[in-house]
C-alpha positions in Angstrom: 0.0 0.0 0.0 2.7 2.9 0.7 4.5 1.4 -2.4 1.3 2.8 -4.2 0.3 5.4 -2.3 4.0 7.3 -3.3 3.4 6.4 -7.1 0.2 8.1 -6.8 2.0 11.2 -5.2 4.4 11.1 -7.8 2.0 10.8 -10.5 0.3 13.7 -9.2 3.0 16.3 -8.7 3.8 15.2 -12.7 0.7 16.0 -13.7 0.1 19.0 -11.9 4.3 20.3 -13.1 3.0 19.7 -16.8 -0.3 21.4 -16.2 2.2 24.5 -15.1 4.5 24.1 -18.5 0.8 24.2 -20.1 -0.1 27.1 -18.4 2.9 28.6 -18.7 3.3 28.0 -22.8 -0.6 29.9 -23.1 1.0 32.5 -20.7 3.6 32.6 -23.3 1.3 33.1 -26.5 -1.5 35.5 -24.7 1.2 38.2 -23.6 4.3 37.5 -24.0 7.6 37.0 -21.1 5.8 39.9 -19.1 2.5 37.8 -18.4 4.4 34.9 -17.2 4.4 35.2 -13.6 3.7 32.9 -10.5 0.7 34.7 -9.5 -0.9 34.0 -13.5 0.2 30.3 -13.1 -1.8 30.1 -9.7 -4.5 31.3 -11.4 -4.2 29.3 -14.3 -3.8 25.6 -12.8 -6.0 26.7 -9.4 -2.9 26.3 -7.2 -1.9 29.2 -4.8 0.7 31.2 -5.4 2.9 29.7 -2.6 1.9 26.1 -4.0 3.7 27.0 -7.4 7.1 27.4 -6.0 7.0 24.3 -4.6 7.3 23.1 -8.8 9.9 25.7 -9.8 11.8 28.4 -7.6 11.8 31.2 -10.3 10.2 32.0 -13.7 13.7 31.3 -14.9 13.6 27.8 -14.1 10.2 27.3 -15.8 11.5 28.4 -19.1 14.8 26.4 -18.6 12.0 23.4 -18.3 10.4 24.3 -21.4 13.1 24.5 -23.7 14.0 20.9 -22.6 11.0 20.0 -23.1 9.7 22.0 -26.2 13.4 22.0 -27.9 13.2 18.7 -28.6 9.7 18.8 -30.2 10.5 22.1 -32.3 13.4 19.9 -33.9 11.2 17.2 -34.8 8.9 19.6 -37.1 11.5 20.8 -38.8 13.0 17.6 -39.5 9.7 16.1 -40.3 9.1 18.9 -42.6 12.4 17.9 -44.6 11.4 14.4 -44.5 8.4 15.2 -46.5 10.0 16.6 -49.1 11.2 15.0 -52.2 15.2 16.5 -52.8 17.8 17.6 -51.3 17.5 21.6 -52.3 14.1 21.0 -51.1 14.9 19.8 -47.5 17.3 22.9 -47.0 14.8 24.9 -48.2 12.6 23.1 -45.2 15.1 23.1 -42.4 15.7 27.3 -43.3 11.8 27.9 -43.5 11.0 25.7 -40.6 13.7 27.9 -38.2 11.9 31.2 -39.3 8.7 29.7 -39.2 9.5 29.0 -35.6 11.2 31.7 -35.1 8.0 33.7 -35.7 5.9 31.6 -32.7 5.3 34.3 -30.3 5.9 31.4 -27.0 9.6 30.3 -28.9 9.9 34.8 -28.7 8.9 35.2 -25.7 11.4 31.9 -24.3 14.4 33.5 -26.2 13.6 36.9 -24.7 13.5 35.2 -20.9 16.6 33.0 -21.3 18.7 35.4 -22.7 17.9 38.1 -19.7 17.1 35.8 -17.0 19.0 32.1 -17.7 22.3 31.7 -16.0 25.1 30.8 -18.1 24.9 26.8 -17.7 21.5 26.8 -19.1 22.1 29.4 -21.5 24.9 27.1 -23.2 22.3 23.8 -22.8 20.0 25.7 -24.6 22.6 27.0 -27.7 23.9 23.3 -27.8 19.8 22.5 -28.4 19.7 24.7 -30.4 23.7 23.4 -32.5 21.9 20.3 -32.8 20.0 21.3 -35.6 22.9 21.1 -37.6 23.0 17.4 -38.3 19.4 17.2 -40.0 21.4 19.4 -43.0 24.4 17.4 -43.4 23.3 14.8 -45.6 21.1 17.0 -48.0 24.4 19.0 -48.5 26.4 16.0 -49.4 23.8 15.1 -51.2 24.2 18.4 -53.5 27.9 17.4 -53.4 28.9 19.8 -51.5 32.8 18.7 -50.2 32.7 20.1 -46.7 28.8 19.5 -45.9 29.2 19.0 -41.8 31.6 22.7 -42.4 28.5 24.1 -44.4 26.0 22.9 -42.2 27.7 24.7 -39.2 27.8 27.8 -41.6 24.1 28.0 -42.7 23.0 27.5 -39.2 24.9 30.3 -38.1 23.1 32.4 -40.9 19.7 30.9 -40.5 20.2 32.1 -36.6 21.0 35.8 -38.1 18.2 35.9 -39.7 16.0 34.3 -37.2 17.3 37.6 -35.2 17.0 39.8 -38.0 13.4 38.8 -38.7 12.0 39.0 -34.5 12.6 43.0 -35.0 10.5 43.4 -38.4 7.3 42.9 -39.7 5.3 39.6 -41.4 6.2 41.3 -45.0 9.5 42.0 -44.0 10.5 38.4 -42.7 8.8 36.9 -45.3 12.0 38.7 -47.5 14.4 37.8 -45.0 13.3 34.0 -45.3 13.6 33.9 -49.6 16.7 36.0 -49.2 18.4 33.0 -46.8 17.0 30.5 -48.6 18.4 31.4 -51.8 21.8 32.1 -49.7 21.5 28.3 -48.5 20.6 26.7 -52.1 22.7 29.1 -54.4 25.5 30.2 -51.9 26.4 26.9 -50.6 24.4 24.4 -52.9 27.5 23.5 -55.1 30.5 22.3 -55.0 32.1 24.8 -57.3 30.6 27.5 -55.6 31.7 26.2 -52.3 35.2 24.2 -53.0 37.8 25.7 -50.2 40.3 28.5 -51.9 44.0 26.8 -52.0 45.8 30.4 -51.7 44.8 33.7 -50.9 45.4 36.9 -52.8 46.1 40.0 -50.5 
């Protein structure tokens, strides 16, 4: 009997931690970092205030939770959106629309904005390795386009998919909407090739 009784107490406290994340993500969506606080999640899930902090100790660690939780999930749409398509300049195409696409959710936004001001450096770094990760769903799509240095290239178009991820949270819909055929054409016609992209063996100064 206590053997069940604790399962039952730990089930509970699960549930009621992801009804907080739920809370938290429609916090998230409805008005951005500055409606996520303890007393809204109180009122959300029907706990009291003091009854949240027993979950997480700041509004820091509930976002830290969130991006391991969500991270994880955000990756999988974009690689299930390259999976669906039918070449290799098409997956690229996927994996640099699916960022921006993402990039446009106002809950990943309103994370980014909280983890960058509020994160301490460990979980800042967990969260940019997440985010690294993506790299490896574009390695074989640019070997696939021949490209010589494809894991080099992947690291390269991640770094200007995350520039324009930036670039497009401070305009508007029209705007991004450029910034997304501009890096996509940068992806396929920039680093498509392998004579665009074959290494230099000397420099001229």
């Amino acid at each position: 009997m206590p053997k069940i009784r604790a399962a039952t107490v730990a089930e509970h406290r699960q549930l009621q931690r992801a009804a907080l994340l739920d809370a938290a993500r429609a916090l998230l969506v409805e008005g951005g970092r500055d409606a996520l606080t303890f007393a809204a999640l109180a009122v959300r899930t029907g706990l009291a205030r003091s009854s949240v902090y027993e979950y997480f100790r700041s509004r820091a660690a509930v976002v830290e939770e969130l991006c391991a939780t969500d991270l994880p999930l955000w990756a999988a749409e974009i690689e299930a959106g390259m999976a669906a398509c039918d070449s290799a300049g098409e997956r690229i195409e996927a994996y640099v629309r699916g960022q921006l696409q993402l990039a446009s959710d106002p809950r990943h936004r309103a994370v980014v904005a909280i983890s960058e001001l509020e994160l301490d450096d460990a979980a800042r770094e967990r969260i940019r390795s997440a985010h690294s990760s993506l790299v490896t769903l574009v390695v074989k799509s640019l070997a696939d386009l021949g490209h010589e240095h494809p894991r080099l290239a992947a690291v390269v178009l991640q770094g200007a998919v995350e520039a324009a991820v930036r670039q497009a949270e401070r305009v508007g819909a029209e705007e991004a909407g450029v910034i997304a055929e501009v890096t996509v054409a940068l992806a396929l016609h920039g680093l498509g090739t392998a004579e665009s992209t074959r290494a230099p063996t000397s420099r001229r100064l």
